[in-house]
DODREN-321882 format. One record per residue (C-alpha): residue number from 0; x negated, y, z negated. Coordinates in pm, 1 decimal. Example, Ala and Ser with C-alpha at 12.3 -4.5 7.8 and 13.67 -1.06 7.14 Angstrom:
2
@k=0; X=-1230.0; Y=-450.0; Z=-780.0
@k=1; X=-1367.0; Y=-106.0; Z=-714.0
***
This chain:
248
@k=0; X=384.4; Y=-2803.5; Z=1780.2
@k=1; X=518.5; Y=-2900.3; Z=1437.1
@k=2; X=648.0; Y=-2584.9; Z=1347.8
@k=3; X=762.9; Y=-2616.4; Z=940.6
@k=4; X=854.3; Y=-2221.8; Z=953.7
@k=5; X=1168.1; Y=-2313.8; Z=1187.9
@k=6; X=1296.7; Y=-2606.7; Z=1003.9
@k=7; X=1172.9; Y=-2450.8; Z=631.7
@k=8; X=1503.2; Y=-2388.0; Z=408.2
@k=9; X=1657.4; Y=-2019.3; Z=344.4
@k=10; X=1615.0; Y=-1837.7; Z=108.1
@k=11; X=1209.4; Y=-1959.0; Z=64.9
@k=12; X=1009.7; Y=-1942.6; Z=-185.0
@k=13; X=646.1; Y=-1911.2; Z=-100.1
@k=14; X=298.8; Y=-1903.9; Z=-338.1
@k=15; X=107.2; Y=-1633.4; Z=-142.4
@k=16; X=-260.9; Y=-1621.8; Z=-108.8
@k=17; X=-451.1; Y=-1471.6; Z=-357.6
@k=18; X=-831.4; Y=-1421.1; Z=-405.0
@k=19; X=-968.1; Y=-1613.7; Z=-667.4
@k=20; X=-686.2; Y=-1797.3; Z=-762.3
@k=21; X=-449.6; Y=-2034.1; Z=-557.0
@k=22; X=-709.5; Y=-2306.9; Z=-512.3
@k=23; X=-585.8; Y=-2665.0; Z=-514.9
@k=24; X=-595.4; Y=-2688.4; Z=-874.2
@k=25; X=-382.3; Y=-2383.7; Z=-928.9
@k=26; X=-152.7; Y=-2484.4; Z=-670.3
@k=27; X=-125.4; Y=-2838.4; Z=-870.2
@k=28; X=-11.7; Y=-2649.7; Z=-1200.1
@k=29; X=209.9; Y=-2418.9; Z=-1024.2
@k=30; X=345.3; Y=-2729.3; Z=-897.2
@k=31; X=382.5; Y=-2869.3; Z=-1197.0
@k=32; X=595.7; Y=-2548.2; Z=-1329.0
@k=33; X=819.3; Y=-2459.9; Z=-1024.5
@k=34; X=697.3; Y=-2628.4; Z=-671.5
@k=35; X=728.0; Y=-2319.4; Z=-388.8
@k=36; X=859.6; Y=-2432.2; Z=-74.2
@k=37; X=515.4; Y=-2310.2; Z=75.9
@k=38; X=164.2; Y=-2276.6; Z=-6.4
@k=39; X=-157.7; Y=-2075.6; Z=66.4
@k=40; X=-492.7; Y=-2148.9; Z=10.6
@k=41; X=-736.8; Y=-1841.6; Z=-137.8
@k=42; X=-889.5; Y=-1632.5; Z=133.0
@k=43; X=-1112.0; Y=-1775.3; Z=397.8
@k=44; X=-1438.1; Y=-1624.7; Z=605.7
@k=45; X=-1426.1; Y=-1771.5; Z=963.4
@k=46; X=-1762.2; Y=-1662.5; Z=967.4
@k=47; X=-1843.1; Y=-1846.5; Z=665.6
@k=48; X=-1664.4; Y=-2152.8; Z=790.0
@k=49; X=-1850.1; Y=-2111.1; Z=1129.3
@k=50; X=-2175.8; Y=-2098.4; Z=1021.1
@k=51; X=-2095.0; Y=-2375.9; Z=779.4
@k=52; X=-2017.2; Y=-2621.1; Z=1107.3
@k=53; X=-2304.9; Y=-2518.3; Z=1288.7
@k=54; X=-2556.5; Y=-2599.7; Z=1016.5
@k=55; X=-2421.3; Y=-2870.5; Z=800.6
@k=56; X=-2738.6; Y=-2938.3; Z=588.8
@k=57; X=-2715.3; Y=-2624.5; Z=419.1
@k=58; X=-2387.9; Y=-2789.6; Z=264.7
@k=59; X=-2051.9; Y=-2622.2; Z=202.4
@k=60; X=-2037.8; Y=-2264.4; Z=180.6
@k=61; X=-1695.4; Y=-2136.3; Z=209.3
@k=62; X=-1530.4; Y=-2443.1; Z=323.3
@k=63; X=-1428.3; Y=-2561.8; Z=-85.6
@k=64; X=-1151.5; Y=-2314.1; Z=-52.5
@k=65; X=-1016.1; Y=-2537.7; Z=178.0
@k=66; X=-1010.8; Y=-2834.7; Z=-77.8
@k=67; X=-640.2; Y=-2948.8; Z=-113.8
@k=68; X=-450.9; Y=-3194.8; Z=-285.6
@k=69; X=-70.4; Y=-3285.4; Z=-180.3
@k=70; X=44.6; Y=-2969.0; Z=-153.3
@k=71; X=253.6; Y=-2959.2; Z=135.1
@k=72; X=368.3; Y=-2713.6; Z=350.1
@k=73; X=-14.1; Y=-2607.3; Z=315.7
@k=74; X=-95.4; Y=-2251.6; Z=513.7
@k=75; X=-513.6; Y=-2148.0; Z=551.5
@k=76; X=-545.7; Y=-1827.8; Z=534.2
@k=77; X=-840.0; Y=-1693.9; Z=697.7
@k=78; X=-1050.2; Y=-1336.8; Z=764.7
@k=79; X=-1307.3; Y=-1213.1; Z=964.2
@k=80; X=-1402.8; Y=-1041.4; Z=1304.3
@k=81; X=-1495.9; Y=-1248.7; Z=1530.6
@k=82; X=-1291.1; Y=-1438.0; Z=1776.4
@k=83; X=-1534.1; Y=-1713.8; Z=1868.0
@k=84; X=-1549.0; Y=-1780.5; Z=1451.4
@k=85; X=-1146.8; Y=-1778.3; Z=1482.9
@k=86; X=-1125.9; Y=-2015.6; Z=1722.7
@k=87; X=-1414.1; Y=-2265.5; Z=1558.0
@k=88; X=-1254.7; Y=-2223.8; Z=1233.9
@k=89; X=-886.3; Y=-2243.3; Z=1376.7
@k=90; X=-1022.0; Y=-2608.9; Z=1501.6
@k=91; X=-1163.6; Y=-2703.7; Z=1186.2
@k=92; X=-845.3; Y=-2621.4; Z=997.3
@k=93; X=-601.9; Y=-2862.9; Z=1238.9
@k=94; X=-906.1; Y=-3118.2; Z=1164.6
@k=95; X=-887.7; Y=-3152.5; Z=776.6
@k=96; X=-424.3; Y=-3191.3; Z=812.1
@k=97; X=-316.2; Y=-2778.1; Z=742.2
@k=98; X=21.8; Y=-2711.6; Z=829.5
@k=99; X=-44.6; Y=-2379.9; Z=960.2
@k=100; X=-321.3; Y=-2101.4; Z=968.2
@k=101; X=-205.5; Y=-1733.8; Z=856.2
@k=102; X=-431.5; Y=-1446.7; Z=965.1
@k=103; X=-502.9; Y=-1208.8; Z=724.7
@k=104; X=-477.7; Y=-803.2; Z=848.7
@k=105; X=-346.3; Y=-633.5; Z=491.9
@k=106; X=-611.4; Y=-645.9; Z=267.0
@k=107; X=-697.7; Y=-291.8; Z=208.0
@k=108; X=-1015.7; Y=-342.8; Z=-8.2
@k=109; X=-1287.7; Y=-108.0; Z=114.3
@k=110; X=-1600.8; Y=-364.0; Z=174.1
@k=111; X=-1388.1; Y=-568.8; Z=328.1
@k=112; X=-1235.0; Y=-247.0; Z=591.7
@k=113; X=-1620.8; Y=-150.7; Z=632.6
@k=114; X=-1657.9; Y=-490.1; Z=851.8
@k=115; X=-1371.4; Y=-387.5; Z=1065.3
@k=116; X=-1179.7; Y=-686.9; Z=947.3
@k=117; X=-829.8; Y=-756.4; Z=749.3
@k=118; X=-588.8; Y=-429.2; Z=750.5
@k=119; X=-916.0; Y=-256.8; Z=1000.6
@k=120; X=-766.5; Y=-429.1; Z=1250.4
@k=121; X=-440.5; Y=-260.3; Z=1263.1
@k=122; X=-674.1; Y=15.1; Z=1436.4
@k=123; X=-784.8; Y=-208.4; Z=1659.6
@k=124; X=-499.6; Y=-358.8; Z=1812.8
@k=125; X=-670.8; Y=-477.6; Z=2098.9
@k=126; X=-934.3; Y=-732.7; Z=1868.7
@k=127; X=-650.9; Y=-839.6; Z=1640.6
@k=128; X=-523.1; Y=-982.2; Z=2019.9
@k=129; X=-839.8; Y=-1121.0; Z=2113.2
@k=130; X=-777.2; Y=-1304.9; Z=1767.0
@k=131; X=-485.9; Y=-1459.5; Z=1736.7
@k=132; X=-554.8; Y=-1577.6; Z=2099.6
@k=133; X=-872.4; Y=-1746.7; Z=1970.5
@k=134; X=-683.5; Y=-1924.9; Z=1688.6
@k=135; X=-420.7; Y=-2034.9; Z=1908.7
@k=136; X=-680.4; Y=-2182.0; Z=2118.0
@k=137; X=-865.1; Y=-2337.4; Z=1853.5
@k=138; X=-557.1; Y=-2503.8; Z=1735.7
@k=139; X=-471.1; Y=-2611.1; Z=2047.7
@k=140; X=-130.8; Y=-2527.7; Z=1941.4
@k=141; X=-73.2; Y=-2786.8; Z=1736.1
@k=142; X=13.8; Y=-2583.6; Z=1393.6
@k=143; X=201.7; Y=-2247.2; Z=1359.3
@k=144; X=-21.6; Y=-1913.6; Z=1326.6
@k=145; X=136.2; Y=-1641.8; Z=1144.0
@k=146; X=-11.7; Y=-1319.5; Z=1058.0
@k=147; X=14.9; Y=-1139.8; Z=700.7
@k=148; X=-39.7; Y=-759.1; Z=767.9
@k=149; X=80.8; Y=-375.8; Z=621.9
@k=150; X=328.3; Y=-131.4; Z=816.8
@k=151; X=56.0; Y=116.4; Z=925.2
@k=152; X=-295.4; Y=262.5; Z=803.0
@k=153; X=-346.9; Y=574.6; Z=672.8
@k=154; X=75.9; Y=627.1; Z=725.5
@k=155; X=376.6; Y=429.6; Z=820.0
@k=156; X=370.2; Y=254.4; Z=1161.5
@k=157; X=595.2; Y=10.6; Z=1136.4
@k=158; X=768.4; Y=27.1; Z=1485.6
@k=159; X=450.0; Y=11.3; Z=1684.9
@k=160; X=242.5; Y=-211.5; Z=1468.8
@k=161; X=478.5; Y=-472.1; Z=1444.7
@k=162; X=631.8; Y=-433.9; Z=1741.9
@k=163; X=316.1; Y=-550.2; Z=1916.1
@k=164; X=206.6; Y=-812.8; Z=1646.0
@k=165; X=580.4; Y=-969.3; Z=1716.4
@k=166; X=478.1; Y=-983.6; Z=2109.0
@k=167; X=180.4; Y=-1161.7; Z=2031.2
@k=168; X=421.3; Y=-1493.9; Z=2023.2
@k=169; X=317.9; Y=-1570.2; Z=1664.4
@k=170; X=534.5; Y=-1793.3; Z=1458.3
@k=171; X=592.0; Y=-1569.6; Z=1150.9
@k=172; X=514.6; Y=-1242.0; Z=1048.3
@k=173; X=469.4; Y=-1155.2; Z=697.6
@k=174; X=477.4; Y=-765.7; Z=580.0
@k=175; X=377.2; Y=-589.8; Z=314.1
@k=176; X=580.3; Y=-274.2; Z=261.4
@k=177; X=310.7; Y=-86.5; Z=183.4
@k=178; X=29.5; Y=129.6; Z=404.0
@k=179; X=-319.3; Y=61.9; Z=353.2
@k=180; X=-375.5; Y=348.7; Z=212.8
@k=181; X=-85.4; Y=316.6; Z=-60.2
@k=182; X=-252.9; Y=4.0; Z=-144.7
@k=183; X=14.3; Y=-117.1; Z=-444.7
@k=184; X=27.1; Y=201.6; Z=-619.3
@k=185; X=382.2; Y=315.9; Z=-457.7
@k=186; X=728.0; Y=136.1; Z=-444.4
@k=187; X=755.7; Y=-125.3; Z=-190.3
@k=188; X=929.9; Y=41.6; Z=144.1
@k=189; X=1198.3; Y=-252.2; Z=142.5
@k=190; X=1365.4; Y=-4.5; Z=446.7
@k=191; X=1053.8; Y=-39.4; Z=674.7
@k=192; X=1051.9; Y=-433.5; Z=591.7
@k=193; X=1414.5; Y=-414.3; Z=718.5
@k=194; X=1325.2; Y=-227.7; Z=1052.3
@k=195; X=1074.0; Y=-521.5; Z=1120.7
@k=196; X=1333.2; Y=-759.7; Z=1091.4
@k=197; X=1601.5; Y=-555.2; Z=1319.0
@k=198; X=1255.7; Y=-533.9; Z=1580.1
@k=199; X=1257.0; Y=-941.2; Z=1570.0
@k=200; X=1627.8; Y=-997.5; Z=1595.6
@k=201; X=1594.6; Y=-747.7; Z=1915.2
@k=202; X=1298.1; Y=-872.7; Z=2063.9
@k=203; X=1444.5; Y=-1291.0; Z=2016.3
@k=204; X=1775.1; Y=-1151.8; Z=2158.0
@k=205; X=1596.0; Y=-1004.9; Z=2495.5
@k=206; X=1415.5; Y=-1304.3; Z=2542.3
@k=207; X=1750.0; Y=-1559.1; Z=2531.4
@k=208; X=1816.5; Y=-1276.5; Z=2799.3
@k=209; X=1556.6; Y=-1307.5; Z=3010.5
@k=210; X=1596.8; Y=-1642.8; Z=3024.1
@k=211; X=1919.7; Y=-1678.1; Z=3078.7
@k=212; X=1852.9; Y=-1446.1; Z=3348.7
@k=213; X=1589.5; Y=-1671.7; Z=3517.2
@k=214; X=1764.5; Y=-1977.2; Z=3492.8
@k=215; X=2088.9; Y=-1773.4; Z=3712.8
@k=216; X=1863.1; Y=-1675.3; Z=3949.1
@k=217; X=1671.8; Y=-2083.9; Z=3980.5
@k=218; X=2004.3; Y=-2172.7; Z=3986.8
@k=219; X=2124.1; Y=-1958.2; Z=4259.2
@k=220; X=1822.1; Y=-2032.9; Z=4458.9
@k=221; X=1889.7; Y=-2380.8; Z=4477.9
@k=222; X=2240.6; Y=-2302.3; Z=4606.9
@k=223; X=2015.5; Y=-2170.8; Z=4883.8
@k=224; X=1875.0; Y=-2417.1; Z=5171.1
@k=225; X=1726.1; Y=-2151.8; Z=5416.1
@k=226; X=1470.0; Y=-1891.7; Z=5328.5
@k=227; X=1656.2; Y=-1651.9; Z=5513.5
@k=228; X=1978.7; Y=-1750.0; Z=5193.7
@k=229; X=1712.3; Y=-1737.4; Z=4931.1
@k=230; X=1637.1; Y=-1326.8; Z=5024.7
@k=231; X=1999.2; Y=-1234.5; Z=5113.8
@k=232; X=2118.8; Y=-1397.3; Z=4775.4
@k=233; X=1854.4; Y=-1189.3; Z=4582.0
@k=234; X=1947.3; Y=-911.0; Z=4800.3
@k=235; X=2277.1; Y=-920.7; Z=4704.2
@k=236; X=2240.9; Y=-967.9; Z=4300.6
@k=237; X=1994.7; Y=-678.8; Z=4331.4
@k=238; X=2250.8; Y=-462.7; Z=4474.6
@k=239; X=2550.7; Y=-635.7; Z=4203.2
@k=240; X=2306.2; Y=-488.4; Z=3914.9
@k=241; X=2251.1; Y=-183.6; Z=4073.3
@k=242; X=2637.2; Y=-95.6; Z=4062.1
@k=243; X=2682.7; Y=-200.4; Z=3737.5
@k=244; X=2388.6; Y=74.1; Z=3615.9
@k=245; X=2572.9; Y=279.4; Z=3826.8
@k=246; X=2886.0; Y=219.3; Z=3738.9
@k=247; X=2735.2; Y=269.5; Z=3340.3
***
C-alpha cells in the first residue's frame, strides 16, 4: 500500500472536505494562495457513484466531484449506507489515481442522519464495520482509508467510539471535537481530541507488544525439535508469566 499518511510531514496542513466547495477548481486557487500538504474532494454518494457505473448511458451523476487536476496528496471522501456501494465506489476511486478514500461519519445534518448514514453510523457500530471492510476490499488495499467522524451522538463517547473505529485497522482517524448534537455551536473539546490520541499511542504500543511477543515464542519454538520440547517450552513460559502476575 502507498500509504502518504506515514511518510506525510509534521505538523500538516490539510484542506478538509467541504460541501459545495473544494472541487478541483477551488483546490487550484487555494493552491495558488498557500498549497496544503493534503487535499479533499467535496462530498461523495457511493450510491450515486454506484448507480452511475452500473448504467453509464445516463451519464455522470455524482462522479464530477471526483474531477481533479494535480492536486496531490488527493483524499475522496465518500457517504452513504451501503457496503456493496462502498466497495464499488472504493474500486472506482483506486481506478481514476486517488491517494486515499476518507469515510465520512460526522456530518450531523438531519436529511442526511434520516438515511442512517454519516455521524448515524456512530449508532450503528456494527454497519460502519461492514463499511470500512467493503472499502478496504474495493481498494484492494492499495490506498489508505481513513475515517472523519465526531466523539459521540447525542453526548460525548469518545473512549468507546474511537476506541473501536481505531481497531478497525484504518490508516488515520480524523475527529471532530464536537458531538453530533453540538453540531459547531460549542467550543471545540480539544481534551477529548487529546484522549483519542493517548487511545492510539496505547493501542500502537500493545500491538509492538504482541508482536514482539509472538516472534519470542516462533523463536523459541524453533529452538524446539520434538513436539514433546515445543509443549514443555510453552509450558514453562506459561508458568514464567504466571509468577511474574503473581509476583505483581
Amino acid at each position: 500500500m502507498n500509504n502518504f499518511w506515514q511518510t506525510i510531514p509534521k505538523p500538516f496542513y490539510i484542506l478538509a472536505p467541504m460541501e459545495d466547495v473544494t472541487d478541483t477548481v477551488f483546490r487550484q486557487v487555494i493552491t495558488h494562495c498557500g498549497e496544503p500538504d493534503v487535499y479533499f474532494t467535496e462530498f461523495v454518494n457511493v450510491g450515486g457513484l454506484a448507480f452511475e457505473q452500473k448504467n453509464p448511458q445516463l451519464g455522470q451523476i455524482v462522479s464530477h466531484r471526483l474531477a481533479k487536476n494535480h492536486e496531490k496528496p488527493l483524499v475522496a471522501q465518500i457517504w452513504g449506507v451501503t457496503p456493496e456501494d462502498y466497495f464499488e465506489s472504493a474500486k472506482k476511486i483506486v481506478e481514476l489515481g486517488f491517494d486515499g478514500i476518507d469515510i465520512n461519519m460526522g456530518c450531523p445534518v438531519k436529511n442526511v442522519i434520516k438515511q442512517g448514514a454519516c455521524s448515524a453510523l456512530i449508532k450503528n457500530p456494527n454497519l460502519a464495520a461492514e463499511i470500512i471492510q467493503a472499502t478496504k476490499e474495493g481498494s484492494q488495499n492499495q490506498i489508505p482509508i481513513s475515517v472523519k467522524t465526531r466523539i459521540g451522538f447525542d453526548k460525548i463517547d469518545t473512549q468507546n467510539w474511537a476506541g473501536f473505529l481505531l481497531g478497525q485497522n484504518i490508516q488515520a482517524l480524523t475527529i471532530h471535537g464536537r458531538t453530533v448534537k453540538e453540531e459547531s455551536k460549542v467550543p471545540c473539546h480539544w481534551d477529548e481530541i487529546g484522549k483519542v490520541v493517548d487511545l492510539n499511542n496505547e493501542i500502537e504500543k500493545q500491538k509492538l507488544e504482541m508482536k514482539s511477543e509472538t516472534k519470542s515464542e516462533k523463536e523459541g519454538e524453533l529452538e524446539c525439535e520434538t513436539l514433546d520440547e515445543i509443549l514443555n517450552w510453552k509450558i514453562d513460559n506459561l508458568e514464567l508469566l504466571l509468577s511474574e502476575i503473581l509476583q505483581d
